[in-house]
KEVEX-47674 format. One line per 3 residues: number of its first residue (from 1); for each residue x, y, z of N, C-alpha, C. Coordinates in steps of 0.001 Angstrom, whole numbers, plus 500000, padded with zeros to 6 digits. Atoms other than C-alpha are relative to their C-alpha. Example, Ala and Ser with C-alpha at 12.3 -4.5 7.8 and 13.67 -1.06 7.14 Angstrom:
2
1	500890:498810:500000:512300:495500:507800:500900:501200:500000  499180:498810:499940:513670:498940:507140:499230:501090:500730
// end
This chain:
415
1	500938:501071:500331:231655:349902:147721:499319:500334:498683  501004:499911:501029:229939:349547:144583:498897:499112:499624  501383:500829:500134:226474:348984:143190:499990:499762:498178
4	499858:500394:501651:225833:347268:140014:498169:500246:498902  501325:499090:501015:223657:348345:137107:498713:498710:499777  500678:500333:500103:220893:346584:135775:500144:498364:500328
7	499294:501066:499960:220799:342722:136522:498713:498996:499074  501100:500942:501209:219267:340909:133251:499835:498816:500695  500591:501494:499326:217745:337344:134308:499887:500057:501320
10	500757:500161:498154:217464:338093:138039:498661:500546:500045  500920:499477:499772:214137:339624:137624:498897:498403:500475  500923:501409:500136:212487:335898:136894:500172:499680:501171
13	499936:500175:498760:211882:334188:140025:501303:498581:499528  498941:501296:499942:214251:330715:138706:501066:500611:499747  498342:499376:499888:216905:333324:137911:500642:500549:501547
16	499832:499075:498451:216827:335298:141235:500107:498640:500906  500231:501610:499509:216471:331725:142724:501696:499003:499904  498745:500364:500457:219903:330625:140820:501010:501040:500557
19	499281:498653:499822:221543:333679:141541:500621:499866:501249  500270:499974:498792:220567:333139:145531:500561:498467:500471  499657:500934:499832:221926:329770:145292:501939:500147:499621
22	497947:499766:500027:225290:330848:143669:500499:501130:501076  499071:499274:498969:225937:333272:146527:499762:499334:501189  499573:501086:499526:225450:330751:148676:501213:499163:499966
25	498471:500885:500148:228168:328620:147429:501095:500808:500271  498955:499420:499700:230424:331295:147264:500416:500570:501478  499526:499528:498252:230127:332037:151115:500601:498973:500057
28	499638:501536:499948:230226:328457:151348:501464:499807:500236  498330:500047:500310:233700:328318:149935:501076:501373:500428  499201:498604:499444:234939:331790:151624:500237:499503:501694
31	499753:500601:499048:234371:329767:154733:500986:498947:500385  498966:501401:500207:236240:326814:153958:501059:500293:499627  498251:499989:500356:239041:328170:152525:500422:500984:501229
34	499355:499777:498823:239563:330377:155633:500510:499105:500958  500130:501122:498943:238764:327636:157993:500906:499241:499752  498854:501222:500150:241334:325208:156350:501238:500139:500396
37	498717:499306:499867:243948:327514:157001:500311:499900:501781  500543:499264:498534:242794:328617:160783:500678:498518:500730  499784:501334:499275:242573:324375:161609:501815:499554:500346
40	499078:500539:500108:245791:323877:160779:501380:501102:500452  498888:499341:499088:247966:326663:162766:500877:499477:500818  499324:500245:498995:248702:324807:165499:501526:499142:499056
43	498977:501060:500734:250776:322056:162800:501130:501284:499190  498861:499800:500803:252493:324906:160884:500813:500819:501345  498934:499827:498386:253385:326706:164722:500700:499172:500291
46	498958:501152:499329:255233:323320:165645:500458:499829:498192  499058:500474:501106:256795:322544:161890:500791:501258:499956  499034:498588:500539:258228:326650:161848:500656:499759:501361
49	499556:499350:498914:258984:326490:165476:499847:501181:500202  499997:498289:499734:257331:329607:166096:499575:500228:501490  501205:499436:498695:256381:331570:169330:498429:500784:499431
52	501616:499328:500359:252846:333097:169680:500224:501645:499341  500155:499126:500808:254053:336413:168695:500479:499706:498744  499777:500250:501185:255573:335077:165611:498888:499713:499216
55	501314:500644:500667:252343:333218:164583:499105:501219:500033  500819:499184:500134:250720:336438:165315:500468:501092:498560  499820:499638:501371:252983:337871:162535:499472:499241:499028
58	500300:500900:500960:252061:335481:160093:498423:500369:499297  501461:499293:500535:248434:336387:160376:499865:501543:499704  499853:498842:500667:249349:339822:159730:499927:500278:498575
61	500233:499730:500783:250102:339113:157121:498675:499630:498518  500609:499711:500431:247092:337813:156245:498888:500838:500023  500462:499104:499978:245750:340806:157307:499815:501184:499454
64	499871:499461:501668:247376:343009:154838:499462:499753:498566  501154:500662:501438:246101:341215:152103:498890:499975:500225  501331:500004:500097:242789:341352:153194:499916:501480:499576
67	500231:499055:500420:243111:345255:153372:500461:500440:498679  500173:499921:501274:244111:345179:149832:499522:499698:499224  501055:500615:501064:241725:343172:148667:499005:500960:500022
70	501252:498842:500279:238779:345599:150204:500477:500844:499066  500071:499005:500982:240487:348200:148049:499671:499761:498763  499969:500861:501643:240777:346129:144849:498735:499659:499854
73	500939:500717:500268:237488:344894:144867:499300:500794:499421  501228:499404:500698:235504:347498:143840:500944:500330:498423  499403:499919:501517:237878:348204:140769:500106:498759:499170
76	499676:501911:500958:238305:344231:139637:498230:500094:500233  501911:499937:500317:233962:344483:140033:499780:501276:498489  499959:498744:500842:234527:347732:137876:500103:499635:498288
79	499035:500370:501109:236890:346233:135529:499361:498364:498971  500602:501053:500071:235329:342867:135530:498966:499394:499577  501830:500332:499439:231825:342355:136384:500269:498895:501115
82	499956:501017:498613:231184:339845:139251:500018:498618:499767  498866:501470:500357:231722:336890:137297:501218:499668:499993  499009:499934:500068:234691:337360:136844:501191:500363:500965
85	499201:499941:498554:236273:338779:139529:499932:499261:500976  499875:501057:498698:234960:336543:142110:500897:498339:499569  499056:500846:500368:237032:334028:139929:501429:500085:500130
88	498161:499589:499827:240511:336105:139786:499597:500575:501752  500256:499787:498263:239296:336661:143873:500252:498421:500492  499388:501523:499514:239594:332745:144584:500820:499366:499275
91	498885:500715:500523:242111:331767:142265:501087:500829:500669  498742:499326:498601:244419:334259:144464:499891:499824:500970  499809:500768:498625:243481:332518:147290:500157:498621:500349
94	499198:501208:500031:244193:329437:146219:501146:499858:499575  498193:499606:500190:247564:330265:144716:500480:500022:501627  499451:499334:497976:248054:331833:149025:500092:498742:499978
97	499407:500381:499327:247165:328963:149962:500594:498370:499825  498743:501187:500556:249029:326341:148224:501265:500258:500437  497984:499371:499338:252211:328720:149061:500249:499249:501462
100	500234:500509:497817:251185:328178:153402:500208:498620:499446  499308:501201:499865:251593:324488:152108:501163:499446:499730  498401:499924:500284:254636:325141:150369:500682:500372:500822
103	499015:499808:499055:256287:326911:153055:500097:499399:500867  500088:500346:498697:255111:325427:155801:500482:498595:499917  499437:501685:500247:256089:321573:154551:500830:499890:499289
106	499006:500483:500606:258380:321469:151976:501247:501308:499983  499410:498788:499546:260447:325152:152350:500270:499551:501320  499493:499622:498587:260228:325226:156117:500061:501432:500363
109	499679:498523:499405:259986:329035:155667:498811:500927:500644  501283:499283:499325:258122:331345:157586:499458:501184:499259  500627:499021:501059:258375:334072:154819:499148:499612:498799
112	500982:500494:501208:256985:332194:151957:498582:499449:501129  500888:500444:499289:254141:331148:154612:499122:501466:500008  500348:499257:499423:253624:334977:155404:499279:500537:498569
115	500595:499773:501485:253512:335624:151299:498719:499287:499409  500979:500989:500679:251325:332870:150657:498491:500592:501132  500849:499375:498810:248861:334317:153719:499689:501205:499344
118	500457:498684:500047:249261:337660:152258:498726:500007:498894  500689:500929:501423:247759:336036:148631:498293:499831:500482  501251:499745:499204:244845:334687:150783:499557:500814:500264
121	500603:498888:499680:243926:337755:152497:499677:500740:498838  500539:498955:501138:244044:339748:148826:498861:499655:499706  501097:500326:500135:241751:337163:147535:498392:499919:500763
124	501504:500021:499191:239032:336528:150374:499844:501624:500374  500218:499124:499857:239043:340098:150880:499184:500948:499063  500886:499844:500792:237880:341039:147815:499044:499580:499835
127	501429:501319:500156:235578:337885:147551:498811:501006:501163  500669:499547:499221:234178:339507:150690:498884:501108:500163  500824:498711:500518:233311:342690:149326:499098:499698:498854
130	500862:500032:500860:231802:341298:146247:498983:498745:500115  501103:501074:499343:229568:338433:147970:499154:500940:500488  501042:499423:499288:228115:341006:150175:499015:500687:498634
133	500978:498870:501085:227428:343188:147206:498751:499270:499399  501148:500315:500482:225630:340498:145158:499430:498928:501245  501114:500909:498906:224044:338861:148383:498835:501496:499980
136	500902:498758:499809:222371:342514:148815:498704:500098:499049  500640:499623:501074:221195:342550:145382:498914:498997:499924  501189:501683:499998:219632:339000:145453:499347:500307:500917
139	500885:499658:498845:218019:340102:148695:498843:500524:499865  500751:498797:500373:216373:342996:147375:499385:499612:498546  500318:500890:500877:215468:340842:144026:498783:499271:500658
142	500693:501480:500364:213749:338158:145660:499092:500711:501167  501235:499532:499526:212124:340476:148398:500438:499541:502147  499965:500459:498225:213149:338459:151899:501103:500292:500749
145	499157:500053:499394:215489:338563:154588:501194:498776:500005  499136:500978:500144:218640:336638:153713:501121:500121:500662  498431:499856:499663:222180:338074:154804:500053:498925:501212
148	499230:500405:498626:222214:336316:158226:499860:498146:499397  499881:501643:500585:221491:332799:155882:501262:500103:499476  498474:499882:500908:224186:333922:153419:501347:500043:501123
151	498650:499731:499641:226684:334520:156062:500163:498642:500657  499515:501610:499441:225320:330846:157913:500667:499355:498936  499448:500663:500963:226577:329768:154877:501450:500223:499956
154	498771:499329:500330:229757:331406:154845:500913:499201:501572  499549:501148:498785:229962:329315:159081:499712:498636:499209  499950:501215:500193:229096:326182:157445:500998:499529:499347
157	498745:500459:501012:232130:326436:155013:500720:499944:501480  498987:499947:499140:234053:327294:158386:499584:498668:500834  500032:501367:499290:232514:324042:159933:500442:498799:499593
160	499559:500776:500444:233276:321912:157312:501577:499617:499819  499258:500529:499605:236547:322973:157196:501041:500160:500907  499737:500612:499035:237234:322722:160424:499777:498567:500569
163	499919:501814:499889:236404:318940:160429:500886:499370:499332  498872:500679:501065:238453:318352:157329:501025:500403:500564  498801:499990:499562:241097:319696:158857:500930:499619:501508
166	499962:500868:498972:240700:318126:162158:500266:498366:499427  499493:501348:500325:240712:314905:160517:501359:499874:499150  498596:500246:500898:244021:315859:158146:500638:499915:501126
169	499469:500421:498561:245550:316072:161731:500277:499093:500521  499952:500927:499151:244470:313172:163122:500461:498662:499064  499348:501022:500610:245468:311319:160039:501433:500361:499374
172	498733:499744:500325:248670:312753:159874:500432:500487:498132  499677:499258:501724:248140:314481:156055:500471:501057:500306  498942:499084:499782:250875:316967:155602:498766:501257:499736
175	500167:498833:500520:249655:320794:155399:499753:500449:498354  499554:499444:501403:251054:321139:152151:498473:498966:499043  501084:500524:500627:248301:318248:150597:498460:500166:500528
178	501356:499837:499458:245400:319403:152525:499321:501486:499050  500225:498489:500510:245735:322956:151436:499730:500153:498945  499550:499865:501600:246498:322175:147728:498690:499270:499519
181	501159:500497:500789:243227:319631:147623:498835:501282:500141  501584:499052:499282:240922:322667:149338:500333:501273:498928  500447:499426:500467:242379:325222:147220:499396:499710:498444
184	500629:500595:501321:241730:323403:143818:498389:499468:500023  501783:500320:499963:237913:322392:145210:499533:501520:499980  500965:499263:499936:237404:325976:146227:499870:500663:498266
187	499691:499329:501816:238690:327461:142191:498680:498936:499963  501101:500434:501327:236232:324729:140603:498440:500371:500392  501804:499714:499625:232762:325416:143038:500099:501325:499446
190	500344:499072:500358:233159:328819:142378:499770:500219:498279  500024:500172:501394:233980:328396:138537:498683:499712:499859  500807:500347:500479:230950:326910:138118:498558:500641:501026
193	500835:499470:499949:228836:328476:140424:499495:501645:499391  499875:498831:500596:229286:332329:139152:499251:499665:498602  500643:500267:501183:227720:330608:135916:498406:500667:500225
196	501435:499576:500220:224315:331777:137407:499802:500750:500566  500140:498839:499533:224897:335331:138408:500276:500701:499305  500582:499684:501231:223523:337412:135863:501207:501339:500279
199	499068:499256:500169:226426:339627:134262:499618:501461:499982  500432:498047:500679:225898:343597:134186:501349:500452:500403  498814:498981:499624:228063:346314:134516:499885:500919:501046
202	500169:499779:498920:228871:347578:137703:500643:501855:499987  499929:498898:499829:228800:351153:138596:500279:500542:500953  499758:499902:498812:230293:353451:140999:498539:500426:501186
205	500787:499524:498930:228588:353706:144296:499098:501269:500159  500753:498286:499784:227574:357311:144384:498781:499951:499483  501365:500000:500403:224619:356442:142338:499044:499661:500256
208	500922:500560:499922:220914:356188:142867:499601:498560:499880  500686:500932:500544:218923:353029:142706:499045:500625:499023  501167:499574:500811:216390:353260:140109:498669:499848:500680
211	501358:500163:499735:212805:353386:140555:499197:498459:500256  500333:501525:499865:212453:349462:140402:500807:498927:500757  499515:500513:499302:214662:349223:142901:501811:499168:499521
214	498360:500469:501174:218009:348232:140450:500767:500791:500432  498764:499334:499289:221471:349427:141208:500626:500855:499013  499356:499567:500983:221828:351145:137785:500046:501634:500415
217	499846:498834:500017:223395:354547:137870:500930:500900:499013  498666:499572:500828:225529:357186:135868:501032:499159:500420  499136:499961:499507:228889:356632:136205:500365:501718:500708
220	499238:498255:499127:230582:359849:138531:501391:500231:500574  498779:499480:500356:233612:361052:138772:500840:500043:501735  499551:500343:498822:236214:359794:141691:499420:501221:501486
223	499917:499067:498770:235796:362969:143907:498671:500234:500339  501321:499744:499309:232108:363001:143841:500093:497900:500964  499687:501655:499189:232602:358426:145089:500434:500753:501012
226	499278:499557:498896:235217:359982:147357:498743:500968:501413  500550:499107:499078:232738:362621:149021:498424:499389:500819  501418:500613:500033:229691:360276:148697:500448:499067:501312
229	499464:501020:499399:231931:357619:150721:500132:500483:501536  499790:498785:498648:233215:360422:153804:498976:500187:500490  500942:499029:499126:230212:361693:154675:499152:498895:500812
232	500982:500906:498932:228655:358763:156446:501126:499866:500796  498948:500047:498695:231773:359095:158783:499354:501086:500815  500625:499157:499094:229764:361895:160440:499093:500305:500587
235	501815:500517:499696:226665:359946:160813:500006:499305:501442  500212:500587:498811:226506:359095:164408:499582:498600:500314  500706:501242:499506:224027:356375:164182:501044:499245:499628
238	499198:500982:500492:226309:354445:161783:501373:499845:500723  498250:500430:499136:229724:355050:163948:499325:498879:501178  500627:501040:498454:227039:353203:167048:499768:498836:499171
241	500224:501302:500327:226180:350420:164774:501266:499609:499366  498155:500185:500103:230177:350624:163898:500179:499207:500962  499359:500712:498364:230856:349801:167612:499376:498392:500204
244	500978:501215:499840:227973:346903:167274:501104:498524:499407  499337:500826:501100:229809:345433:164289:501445:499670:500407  499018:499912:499860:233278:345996:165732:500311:498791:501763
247	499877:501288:499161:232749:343985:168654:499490:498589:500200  500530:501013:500312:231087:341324:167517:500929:498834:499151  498912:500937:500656:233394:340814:164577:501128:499729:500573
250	498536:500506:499993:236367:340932:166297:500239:499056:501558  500543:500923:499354:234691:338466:168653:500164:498660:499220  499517:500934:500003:234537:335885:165946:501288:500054:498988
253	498840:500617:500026:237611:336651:164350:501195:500010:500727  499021:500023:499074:239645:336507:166936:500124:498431:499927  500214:501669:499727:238262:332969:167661:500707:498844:498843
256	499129:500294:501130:239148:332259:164220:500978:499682:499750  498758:500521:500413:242534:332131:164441:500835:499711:501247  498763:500522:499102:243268:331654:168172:498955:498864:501188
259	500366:500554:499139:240787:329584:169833:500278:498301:499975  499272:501485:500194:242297:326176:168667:501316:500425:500203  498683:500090:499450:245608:327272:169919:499833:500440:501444
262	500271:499756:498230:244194:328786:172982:499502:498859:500993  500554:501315:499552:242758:325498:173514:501238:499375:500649  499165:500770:499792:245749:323914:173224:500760:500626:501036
265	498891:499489:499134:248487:326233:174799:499221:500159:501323  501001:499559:498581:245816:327428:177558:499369:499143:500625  500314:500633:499598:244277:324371:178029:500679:498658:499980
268	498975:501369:499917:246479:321628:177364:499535:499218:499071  500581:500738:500738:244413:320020:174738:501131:499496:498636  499511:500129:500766:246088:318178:171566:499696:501013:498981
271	500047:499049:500591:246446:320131:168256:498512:499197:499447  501089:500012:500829:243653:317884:166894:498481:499837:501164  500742:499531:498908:241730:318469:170196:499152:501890:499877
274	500320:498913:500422:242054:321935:168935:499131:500688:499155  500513:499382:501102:240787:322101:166170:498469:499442:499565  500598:500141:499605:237933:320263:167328:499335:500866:500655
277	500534:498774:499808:237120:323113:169405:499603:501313:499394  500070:499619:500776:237463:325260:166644:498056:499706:499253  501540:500131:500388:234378:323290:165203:499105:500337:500501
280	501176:499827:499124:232343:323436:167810:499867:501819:500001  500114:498781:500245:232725:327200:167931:499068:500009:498360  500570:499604:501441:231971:327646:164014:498811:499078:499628
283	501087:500190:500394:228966:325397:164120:498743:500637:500951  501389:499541:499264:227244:327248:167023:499985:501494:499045  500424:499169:501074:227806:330040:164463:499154:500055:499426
286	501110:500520:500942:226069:328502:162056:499142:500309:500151  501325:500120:499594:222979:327782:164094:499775:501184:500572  500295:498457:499395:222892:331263:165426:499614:500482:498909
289	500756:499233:501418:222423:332372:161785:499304:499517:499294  501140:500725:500732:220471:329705:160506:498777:500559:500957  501170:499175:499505:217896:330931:163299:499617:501012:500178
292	500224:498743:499537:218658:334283:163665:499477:500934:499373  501198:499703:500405:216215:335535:160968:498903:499786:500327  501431:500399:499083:213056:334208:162191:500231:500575:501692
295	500103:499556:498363:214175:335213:166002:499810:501613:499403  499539:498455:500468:215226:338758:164621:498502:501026:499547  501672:500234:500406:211373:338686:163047:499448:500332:501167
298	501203:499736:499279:209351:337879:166076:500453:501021:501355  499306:499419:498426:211928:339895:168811:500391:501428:499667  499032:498475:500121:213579:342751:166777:501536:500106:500193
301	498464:499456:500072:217088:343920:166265:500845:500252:501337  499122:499581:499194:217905:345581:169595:499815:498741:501680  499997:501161:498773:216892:342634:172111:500813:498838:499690
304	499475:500896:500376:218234:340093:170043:501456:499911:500395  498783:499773:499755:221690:341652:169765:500104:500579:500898  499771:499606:498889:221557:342526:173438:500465:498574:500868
307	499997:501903:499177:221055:338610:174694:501108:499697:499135  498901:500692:500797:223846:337981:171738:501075:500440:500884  498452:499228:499434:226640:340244:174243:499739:499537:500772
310	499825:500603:498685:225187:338469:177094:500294:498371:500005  499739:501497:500344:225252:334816:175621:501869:500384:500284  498411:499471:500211:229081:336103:174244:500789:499344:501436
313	499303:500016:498587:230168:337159:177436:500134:499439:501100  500173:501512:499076:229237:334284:179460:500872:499018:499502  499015:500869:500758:230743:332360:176819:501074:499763:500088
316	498791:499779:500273:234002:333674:176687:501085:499748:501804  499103:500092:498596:234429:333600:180906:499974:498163:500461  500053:501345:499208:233763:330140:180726:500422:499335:499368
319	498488:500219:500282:236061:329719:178213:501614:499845:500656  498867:499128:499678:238576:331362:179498:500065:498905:501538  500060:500647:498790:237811:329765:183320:500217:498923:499689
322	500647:500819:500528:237005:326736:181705:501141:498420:500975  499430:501136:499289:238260:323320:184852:499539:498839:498839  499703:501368:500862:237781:320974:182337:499118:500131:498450
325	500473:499835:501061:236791:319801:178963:498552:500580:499730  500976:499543:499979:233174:320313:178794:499455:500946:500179  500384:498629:499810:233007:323451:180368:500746:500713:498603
328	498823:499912:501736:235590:324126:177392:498862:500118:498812  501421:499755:501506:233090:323527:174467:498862:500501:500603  501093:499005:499891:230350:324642:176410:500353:501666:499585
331	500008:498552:500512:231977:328375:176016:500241:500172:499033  499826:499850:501462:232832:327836:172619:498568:500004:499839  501624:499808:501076:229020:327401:172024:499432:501363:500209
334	500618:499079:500139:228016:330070:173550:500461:501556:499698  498977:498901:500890:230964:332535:172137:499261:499958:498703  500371:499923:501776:230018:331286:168640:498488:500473:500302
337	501153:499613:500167:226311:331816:169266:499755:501479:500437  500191:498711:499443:226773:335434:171041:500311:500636:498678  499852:498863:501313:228765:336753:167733:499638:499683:498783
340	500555:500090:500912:226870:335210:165406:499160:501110:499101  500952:499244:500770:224470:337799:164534:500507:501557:499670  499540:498022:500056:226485:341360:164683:500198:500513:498625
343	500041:499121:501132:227538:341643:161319:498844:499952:498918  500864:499981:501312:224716:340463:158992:499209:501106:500717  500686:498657:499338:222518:342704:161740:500207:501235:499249
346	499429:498376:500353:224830:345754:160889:499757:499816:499182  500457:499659:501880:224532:345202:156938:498918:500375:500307  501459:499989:500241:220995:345055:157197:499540:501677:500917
349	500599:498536:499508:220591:348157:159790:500733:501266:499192  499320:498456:500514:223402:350206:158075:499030:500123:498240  500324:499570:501372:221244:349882:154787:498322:500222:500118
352	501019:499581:499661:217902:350803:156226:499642:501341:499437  499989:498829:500356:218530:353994:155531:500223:500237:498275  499407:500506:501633:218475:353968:151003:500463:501215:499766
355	499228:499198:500818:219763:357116:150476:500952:500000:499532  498979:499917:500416:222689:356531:150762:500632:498795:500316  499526:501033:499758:223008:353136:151236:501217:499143:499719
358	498566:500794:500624:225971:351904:149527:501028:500413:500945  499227:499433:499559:228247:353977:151268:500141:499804:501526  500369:499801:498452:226605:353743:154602:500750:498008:500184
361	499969:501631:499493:226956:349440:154341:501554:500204:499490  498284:499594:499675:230743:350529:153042:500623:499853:501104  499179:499197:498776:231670:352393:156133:499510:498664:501199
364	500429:501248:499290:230097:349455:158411:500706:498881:499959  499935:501346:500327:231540:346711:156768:501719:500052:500058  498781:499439:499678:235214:348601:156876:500616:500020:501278
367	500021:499646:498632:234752:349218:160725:499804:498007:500429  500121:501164:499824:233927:345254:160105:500827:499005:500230  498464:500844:500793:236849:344173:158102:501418:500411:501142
370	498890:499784:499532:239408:345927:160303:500233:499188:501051  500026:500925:498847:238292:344120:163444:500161:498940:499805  499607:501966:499905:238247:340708:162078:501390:499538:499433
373	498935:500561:500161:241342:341293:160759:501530:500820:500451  499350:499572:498901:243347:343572:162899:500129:499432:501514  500108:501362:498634:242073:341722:166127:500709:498567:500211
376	499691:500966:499870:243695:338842:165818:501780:499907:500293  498539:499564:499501:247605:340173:165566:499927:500513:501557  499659:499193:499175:246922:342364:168517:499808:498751:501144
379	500056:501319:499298:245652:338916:170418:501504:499027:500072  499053:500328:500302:248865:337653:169137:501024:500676:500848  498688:499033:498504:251134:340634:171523:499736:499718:500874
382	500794:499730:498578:248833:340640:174018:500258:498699:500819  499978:501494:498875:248928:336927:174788:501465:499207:500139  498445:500401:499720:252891:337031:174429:500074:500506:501036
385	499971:499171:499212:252781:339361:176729:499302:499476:501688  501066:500475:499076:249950:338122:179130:499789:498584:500151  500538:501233:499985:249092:334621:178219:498627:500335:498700
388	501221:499777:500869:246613:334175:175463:498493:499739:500481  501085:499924:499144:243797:333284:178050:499591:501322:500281  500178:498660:499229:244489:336706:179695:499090:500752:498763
391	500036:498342:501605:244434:338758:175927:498504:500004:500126  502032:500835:500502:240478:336649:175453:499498:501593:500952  501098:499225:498800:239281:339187:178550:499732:501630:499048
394	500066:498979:500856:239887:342322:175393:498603:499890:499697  500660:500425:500804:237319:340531:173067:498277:500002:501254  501491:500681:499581:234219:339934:176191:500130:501720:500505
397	500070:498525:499866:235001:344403:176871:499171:500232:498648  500611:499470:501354:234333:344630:173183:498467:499356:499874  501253:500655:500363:231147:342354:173004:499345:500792:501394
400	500827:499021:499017:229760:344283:176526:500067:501451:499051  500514:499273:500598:230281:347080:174233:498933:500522:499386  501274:500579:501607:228182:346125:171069:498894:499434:500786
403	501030:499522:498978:225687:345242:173715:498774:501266:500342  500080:498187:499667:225440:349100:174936:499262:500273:498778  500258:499022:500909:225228:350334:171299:498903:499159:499296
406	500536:500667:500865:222780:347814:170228:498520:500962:499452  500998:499106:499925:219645:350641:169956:500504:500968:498560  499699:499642:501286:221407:351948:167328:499460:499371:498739
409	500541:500966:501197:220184:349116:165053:498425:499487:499849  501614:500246:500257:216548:349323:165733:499538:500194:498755  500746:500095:501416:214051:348762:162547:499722:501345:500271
412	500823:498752:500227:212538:351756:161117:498402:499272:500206  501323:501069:500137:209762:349030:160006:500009:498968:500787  499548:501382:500057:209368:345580:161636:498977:499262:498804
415	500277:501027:500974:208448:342903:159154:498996:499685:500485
// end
């Protein structure tokens, strides 16, 4: 992970203000261009003729590409600055996923589908790493508690498009033109929002903040990064607020990419039934993080995300059980509202600690990334294997987990 050096014009309050508005958008659009993809599984599963473990390859591979993006990101921030990269970060994910419309509609292939997926994952993966970074910075700029807004922002892209792509469904728009209008909207918001996130030069991690609270540091030399990076692997607290983060995220991305097919195959629902459910999931997201600052405020860290594994896990059996429709979206609400809060939580507790903060919200956010995007293939065996109803019963072990370890993430301070 890296922290960036001085940040000219964010000091003013209308810069820090602009700044806090362009990382906004860019969740915004990290949401939506996932989500467009997610809605529309069930249509490229019936145009490939795939089984469920096939489709679980597919997201592999955009799982790979995500873990190459975390690597890349801090060197294209390096190389870059964060204007810039978060531009060559969504123009490689709109290249992906123009391909998924190319393969999947006019090809017919499942490899150019898996390439164009991999594309995606490089891009939002990086994006991922360098949103958090300058969401942190704007945070710590402007003074308040933001991440769990920035990330509702990041569900509202996934709500929106999960509607848009519920309605390309129901109006019978091919894949291939849905994909190609969403990735050309997400390239131009970002183009133009990055205009008001003040350029510096970004430095490696290993370094201090300054005295005024800025991210400027030497530069230092890979093996001291390297050693700076390791050593919060032997930090106890942070492996328990690991486990927090790890079942939470791979709570909602699991949902992400199989609860509009679990709908369907498991429940019998249409594909644009599906992806309907889909919404409803990613807007009780939302509202879990649009409130879950102010709750987080008057309740604290470890009660909050205790009632979040018990919401979850209610959620998910009544999913999973679920005799008819209604009970159906009822557990989507209260799935999306149980894992709403785990990861902005973890940022915020794994960086409590400033010594070594960069490194520490690294190793957190790694233990983050793997789950939301490892979890979802293994859902993919499991429910060839089992039924994809059955696999769901993994995901409500992992959220009784993150539960358990939630004491790990108590304030030092409360607000």
């Amino acid at each position: 992970m890296a922290a960036a050096g001085p940040r000219p014009g964010a000091t003013d309050r209308s810069g820090a203000l602009a700044a806090r508005n362009a990382v906004f958008a860019v969740f915004f659009v990290s949401g939506l261009t996932l989500a467009s993809w997610v809605a529309r599984i069930p249509a490229v599963r019936d145009s490939l003729r795939l089984d469920t473990a096939l489709v679980g390859v597919l997201i592999f591979g955009l799982s790979v590409g995500s873990v190459l993006g975390l690597v890349a990101a801090v060197r294209l921030l390096d190389r870059f600055g964060s204007r810039r990269a978060m531009t060559i970060s969504i123009s490689t994910s709109a290249i992906g996923l123009a391909l998924v419309g190319v393969g999947s509609t006019l090809l017919l292939s499942a490899p150019v589908v898996f390439a164009g997926l991999a594309l995606v994952g490089l891009g939002m993966g990086s994006l991922d790493v360098m949103m958090n970074v300058e969401g942190a910075a704007v945070e710590r700029t402007i003074g308040r508690t933001l991440m769990p807004l920035m990330h509702a922002c990041f569900s509202l892209g996934t709500v929106v498009g999960a509607l848009v792509g519920a309605a390309a469904s129901a109006l019978s728009v091919s894949v291939f033109w849905h994909l190609l209008v969403i990735a050309l909207l997400a390239v131009a918001t970002v183009v133009v929002a990055v205009r008001s996130l003040p350029e510096a030069e970004v430095t490696p991690a290993a370094g201090k903040a300054d005295a005024s609270g800025g991210r400027g540091a030497p530069r230092s030399t890979w093996r001291t990064r390297l050693a700076a990076s390791l050593s919060v692997w032997t930090d106890g607290k942070i492996l328990l607020i690991g486990a927090i983060v790890l079942g939470m995220t791979f709570a909602e991305g699991s949902a992400n990419d199989w609860i509009a097919l679990a709908s369907v195959d498991g429940h019998g629902l249409s594909n644009t039934g599906g992806a309907i459910v889909f919404g409803v999931f990613v807007a009780a997201m939302t509202v879990g993080r649009v409130l879950g600052g102010p709750v987080i405020d008057r309740f604290g860290r470890v009660p909050v995300l205790r009632a979040c594994a018990v919401v979850g896990v209610a959620g998910l059996l009544l999913f999973i059980l679920a005799a008819g429709p209604w009970m159906l979206y009822g557990g989507a609400v209260l799935w999306g509202i149980g894992a709403s809060l785990g990861f902005p939580v973890g940022m915020s507790a794994a960086a409590d600690d400033t010594e070594n903060a960069a490194a520490r919200v690294s190793a957190v956010a790694m233990i983050g990334y793997f789950a939301f995007l490892v979890g979802p293939p293994v859902l993919g065996v499991l429910g060839q294997a089992w039924g994809i109803l059955n696999a769901l019963y993994l995901i409500l072990g992992l959220m009784a987990l993150a539960g358990l370890a939630a004491p790990a993430a108590r304030e030092r301070h409360r607000r």
